[in-house]
C-alpha positions in Angstrom: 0.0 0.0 0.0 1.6 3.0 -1.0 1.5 6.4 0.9 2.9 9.6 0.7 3.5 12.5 3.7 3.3 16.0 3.1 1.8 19.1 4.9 1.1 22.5 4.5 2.4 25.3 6.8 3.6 22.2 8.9 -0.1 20.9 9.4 1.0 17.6 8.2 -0.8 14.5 6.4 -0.9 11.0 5.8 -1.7 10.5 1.7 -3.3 7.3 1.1 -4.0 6.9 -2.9 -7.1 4.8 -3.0 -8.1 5.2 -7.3 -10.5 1.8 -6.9 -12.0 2.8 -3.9 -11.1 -0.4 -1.9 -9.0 0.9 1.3 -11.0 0.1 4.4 -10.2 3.1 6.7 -11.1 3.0 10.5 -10.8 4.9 12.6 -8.4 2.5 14.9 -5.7 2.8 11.3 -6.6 6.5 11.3 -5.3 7.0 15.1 -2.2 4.6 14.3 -1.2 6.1 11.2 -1.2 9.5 12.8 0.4 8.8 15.9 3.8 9.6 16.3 5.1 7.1 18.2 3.8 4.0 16.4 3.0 5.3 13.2 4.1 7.6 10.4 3.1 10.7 12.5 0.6 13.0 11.4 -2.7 15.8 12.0 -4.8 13.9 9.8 -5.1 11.4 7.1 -6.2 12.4 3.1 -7.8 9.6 1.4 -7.4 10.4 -2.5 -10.7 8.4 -4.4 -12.8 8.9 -7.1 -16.4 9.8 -6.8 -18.7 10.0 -9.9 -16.0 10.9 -12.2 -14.4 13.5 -10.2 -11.2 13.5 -7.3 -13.0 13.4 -3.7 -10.5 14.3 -0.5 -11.9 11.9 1.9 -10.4 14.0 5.4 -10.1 12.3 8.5 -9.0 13.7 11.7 -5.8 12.5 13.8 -8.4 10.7 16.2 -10.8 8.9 13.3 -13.2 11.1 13.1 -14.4 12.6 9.6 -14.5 15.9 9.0 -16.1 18.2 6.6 -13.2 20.2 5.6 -9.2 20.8 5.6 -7.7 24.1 3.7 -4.3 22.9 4.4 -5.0 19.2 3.0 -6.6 20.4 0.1 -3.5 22.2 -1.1 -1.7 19.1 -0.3 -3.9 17.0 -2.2 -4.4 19.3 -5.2 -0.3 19.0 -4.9 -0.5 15.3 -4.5 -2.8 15.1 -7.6 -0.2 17.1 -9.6 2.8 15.4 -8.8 1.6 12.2 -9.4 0.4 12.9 -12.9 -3.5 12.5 -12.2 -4.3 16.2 -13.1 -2.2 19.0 -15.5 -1.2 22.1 -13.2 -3.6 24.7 -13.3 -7.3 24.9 -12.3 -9.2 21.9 -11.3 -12.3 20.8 -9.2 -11.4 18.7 -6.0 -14.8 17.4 -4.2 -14.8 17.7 -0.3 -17.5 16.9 2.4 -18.2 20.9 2.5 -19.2 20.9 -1.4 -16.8 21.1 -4.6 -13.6 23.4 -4.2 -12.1 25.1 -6.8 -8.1 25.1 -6.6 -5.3 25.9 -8.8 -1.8 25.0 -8.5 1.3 27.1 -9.0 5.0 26.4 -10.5 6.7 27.3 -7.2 4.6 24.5 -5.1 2.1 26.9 -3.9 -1.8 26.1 -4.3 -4.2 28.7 -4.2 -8.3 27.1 -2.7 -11.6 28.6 -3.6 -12.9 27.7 0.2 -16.3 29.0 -0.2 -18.0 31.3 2.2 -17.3 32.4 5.5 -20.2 32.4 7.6 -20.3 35.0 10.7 -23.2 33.0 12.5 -23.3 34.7 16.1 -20.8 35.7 18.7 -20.0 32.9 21.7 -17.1 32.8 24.2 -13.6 30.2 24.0 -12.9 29.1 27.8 -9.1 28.9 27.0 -6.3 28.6 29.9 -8.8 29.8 32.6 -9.7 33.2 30.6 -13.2 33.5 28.7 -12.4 35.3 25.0 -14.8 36.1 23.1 -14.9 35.5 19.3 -17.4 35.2 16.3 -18.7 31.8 15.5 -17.7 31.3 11.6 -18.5 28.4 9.3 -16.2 27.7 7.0 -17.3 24.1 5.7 -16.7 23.6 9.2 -17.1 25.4 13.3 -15.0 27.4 14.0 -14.5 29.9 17.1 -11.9 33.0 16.1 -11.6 35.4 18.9 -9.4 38.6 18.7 -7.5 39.3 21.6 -4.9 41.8 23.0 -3.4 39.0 24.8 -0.1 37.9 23.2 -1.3 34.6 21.4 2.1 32.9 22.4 0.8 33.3 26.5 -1.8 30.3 26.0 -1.7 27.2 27.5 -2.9 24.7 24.7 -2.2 21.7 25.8 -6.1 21.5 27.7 -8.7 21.8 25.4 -10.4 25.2 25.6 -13.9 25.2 26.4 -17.0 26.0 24.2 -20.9 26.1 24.3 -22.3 22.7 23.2 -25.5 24.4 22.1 -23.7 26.3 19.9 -21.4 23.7 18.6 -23.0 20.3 19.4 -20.6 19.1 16.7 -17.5 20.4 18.7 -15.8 23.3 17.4 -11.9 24.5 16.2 -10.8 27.5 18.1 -8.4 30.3 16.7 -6.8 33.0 19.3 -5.9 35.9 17.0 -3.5 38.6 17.0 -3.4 41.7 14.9 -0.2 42.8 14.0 -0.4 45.1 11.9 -2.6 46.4 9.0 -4.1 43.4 7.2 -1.7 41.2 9.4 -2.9 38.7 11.9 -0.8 35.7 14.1 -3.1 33.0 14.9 -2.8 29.8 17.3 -5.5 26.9 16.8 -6.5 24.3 18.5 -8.2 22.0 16.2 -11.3 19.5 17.6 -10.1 16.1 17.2 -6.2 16.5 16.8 -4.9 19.7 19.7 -2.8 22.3 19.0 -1.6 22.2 15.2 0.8 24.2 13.6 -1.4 25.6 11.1 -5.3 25.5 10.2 -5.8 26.0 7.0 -10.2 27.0 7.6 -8.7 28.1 10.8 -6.7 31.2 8.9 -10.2 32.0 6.8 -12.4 31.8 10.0 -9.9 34.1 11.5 -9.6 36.4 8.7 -13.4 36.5 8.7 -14.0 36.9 12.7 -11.1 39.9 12.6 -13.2 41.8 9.6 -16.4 41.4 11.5 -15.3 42.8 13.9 -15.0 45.6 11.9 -18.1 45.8 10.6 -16.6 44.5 7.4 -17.6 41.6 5.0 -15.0 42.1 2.7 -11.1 42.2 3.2 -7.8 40.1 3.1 -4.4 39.5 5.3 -1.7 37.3 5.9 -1.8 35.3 8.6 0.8 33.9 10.6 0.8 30.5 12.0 3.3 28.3 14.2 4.2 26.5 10.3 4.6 29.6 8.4 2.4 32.2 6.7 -0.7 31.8 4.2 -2.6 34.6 2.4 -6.4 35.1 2.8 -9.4 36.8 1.0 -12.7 36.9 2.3 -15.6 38.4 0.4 -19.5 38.3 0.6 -19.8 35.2 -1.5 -16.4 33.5 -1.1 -13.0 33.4 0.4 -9.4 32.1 -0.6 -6.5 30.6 0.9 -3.1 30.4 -0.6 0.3 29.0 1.1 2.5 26.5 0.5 2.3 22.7 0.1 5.0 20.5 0.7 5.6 16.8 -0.1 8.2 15.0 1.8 8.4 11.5 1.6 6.7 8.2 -0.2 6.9 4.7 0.7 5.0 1.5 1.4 2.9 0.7 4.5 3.7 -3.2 6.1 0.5 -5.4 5.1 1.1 -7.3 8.4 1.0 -3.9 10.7 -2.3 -2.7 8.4 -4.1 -5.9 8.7 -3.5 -6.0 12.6 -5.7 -2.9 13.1 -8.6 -4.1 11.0 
């Protein structure tokens, strides 16, 4: 079985080419690829598959749970895709849990994602390191919580996952803690539902983008965004937004058939 590693910003990913559709992935070899003492080590696993005729990114989190959406495994995907001949650089259409998503792939590595609108749905408050912060509630595919703070994001204590309203997000939720740095700059910490702390979130960097020009006023706007991986660019408008950053393949191989069928 042959995979591939790569990540994006350092958010890094398992690839696991699957063209016929015949990989049984459970959660138990989602948690043992991913862990990074027994397994190849990474924040999530990206199942590459056809669905009616198109590439679908089947996204699963470090702990086996599906989710809706990744920004920074659909550039590593869409880079995946490229370097392994299955689609010419350029524009193409990569299906995802949160609806098609445009992307389009650059000479230097870099991949640019349509990732569709970002929602503003209500205000709520992130119970992180004993502090409440308060933050807009912004769907990007998938829950976010970005809160804006004065605090120096570097200050937070991560390792215990903040705390949320389950009314609000009966799903769980990501949480950004934002910074603004300067004008249309922001530095940005996330703790992702499902995985911890990550060094980058690729929705995480459009939710935050979103939450920092709502609270504003503003619906339309862009920034960098610097995470603990690196730095992506962001647009956010009315009807869309984009992400573009780097994506970064690092190594290919073969998983042991023994060690795979052992989790089953």
């Amino acid at each position: 079985m042959e995979f591939v590693k790569g990540h994006g910003t350092e958010n890094d990913f398992v690839i696991l080419p699957d063209l016929d559709d015949q990989l049984d992935l459970t959660a138990a070899r989602v948690q043992a690829l991913c862990d990074r003492q027994r397994g190849l080590g990474a924040d999530g696993v990206l199942r590459v598959v056809r669905v009616d005729g198109k590439w679908f990114m089947d996204y699963r989190n470090a702990d086996g749970s599906i989710a809706e959406m990744c920004g920074n495994g659909l550039r590593v995907f869409a880079r995946y895709l490229v370097d392994a001949g299955h689609q010419e650089q350029g524009e193409f259409v990569v299906g995802t849990r949160a609806g098609d998503r445009t992307v389009t792939t650059h000479p230097d590595g870099s991949v640019t994602n349509d990732m569709g609108p970002a929602r503003v749905t209500g205000t709520s408050i992130a119970a992180v390191d004993g502090a409440g912060i308060g933050g807009f509630a912004v769907d990007v595919g998938n829950p976010h919580l970005a809160c804006v703070t004065e605090t120096p994001v570097e200050s937070f204590d991560l390792t215990v996952p903040p705390g949320f309203d389950p009314v609000m997000f009966p799903h769980g939720v990501n949480v950004e803690l934002i910074n603004v740095i300067g004008d249309g700059a922001l530095r940005m910490r996330v703790y992702e539902r499902g995985v911890g702390e990550t060094r980058s979130c690729g929705t995480g960097t459009v939710a935050s983008v979103a939450s920092w020009l709502a609270g504003q006023g503003r619906t339309t706007g862009s920034a960098t965004v610097d995470v603990l991986g690196g730095q992506v660019f962001v647009t956010v408008e009315p009807t869309t937004s984009t992400l573009t950053g780097p994506a970064v393949l690092v190594a290919r191989g073969e998983l042991d058939k023994s060690w795979w069928d052992a989790l089953a």
